[in-house]
C-alpha positions as CSV (number, residue, x, y, z in Angstrom):
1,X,18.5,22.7,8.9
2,X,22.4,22.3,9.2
3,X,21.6,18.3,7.8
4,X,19.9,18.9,4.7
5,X,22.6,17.9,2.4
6,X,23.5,14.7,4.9
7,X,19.3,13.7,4.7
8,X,19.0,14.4,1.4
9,X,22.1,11.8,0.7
10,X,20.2,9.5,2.9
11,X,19.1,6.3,1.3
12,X,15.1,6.7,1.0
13,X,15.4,10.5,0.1
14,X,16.5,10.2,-3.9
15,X,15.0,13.3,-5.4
16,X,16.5,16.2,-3.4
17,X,13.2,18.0,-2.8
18,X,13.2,17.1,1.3
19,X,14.0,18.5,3.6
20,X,13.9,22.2,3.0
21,X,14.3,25.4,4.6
22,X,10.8,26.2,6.4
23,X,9.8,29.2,8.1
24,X,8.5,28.4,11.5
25,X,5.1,28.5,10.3
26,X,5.5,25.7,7.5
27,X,7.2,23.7,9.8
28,X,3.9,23.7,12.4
29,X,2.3,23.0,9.7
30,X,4.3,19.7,8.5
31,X,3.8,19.0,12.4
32,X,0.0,19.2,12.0
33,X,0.1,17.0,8.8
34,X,2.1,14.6,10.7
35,X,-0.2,14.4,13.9
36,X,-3.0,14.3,11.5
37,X,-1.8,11.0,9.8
38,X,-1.3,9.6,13.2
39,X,-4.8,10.2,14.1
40,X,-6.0,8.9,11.1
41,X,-3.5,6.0,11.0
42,X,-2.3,6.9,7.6
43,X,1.1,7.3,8.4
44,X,3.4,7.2,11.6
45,X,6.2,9.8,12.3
46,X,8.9,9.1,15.9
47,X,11.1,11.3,16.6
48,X,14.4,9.6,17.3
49,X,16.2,10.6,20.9
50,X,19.2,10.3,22.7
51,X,18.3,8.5,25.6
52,X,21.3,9.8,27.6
53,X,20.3,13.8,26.7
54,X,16.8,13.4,25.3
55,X,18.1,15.6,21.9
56,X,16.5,14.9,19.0
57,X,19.0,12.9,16.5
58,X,16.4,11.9,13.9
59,X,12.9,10.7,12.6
60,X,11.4,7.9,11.5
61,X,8.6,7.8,9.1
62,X,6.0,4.8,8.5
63,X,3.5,4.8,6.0
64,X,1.7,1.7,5.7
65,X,0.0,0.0,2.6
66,X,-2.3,1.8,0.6
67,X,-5.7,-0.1,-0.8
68,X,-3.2,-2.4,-3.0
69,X,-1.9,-4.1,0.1
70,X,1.3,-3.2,-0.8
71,X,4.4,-3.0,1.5
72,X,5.2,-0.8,4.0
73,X,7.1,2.2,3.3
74,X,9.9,3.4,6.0
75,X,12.3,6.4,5.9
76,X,14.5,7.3,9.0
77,X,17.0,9.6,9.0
78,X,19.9,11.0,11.6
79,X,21.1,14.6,12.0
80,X,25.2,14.7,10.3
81,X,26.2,14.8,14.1
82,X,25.2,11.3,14.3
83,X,25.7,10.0,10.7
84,X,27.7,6.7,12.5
85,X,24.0,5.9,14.1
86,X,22.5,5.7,11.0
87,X,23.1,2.3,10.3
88,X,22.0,1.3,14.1
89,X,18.8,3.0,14.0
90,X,18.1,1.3,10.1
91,X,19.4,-2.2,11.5
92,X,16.6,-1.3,15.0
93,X,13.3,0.1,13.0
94,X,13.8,-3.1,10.6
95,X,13.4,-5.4,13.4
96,X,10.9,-3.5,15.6
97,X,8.9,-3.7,12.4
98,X,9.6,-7.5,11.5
99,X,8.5,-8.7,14.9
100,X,6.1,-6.4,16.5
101,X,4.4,-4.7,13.0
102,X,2.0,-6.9,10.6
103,X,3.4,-6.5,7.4
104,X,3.2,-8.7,4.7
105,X,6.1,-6.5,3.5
106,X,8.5,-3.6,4.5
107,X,10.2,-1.4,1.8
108,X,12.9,0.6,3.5
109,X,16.0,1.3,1.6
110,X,19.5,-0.7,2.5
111,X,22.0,0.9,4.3
């Protein structure tokens, strides 16, 4: 929660609703949401780590076309700590997603 106003500023995040302070039972259930759009392969959420520490740093979120065939939609974001890996992990996810995802297209905002 100490990175909401660094997220929200976040290219991808525009309308200041996300994130929010949760209580520890709205935050399980975001969890649940998330593992249940993995299952269903609706949506795919990583956690992003520090290899060195294994901290969490960030996310990543992928949502792929909906029955239009439109592009793929891709959010990430880094805790405030690590704003100067923000542009590393954009520069990583758009490449993991060029070569190893098939998309016709990938809508992720420029950094």
């Amino acid at each position: 929660m100490s990175s909401i106003d660094h997220i929200r500023s976040t290219p991808g995040f525009p309308d200041g609703r996300w994130p929010r302070e949760m209580t520890l039972e709205e935050n399980l259930a975001d969890l649940r949401r998330h593992a249940a759009d993995f299952a269903r392969r609706s949506g795919f959420t990583y956690t992003v780590l520090d290899a060195a520490s294994g901290e969490i740093v960030g996310c990543v979120y992928i949502y792929p076309p909906g029955p239009d065939g439109s592009g793929v939609d891709v959010r990430s974001w880094v805790r405030s700590d690590r704003a100067q890996l923000d542009r590393q992990l954009y520069d990583a996810v758009l490449e993991w997603l060029r070569t190893r995802w098939p998309f016709s297209a990938v809508d992720y905002a420029p950094r």
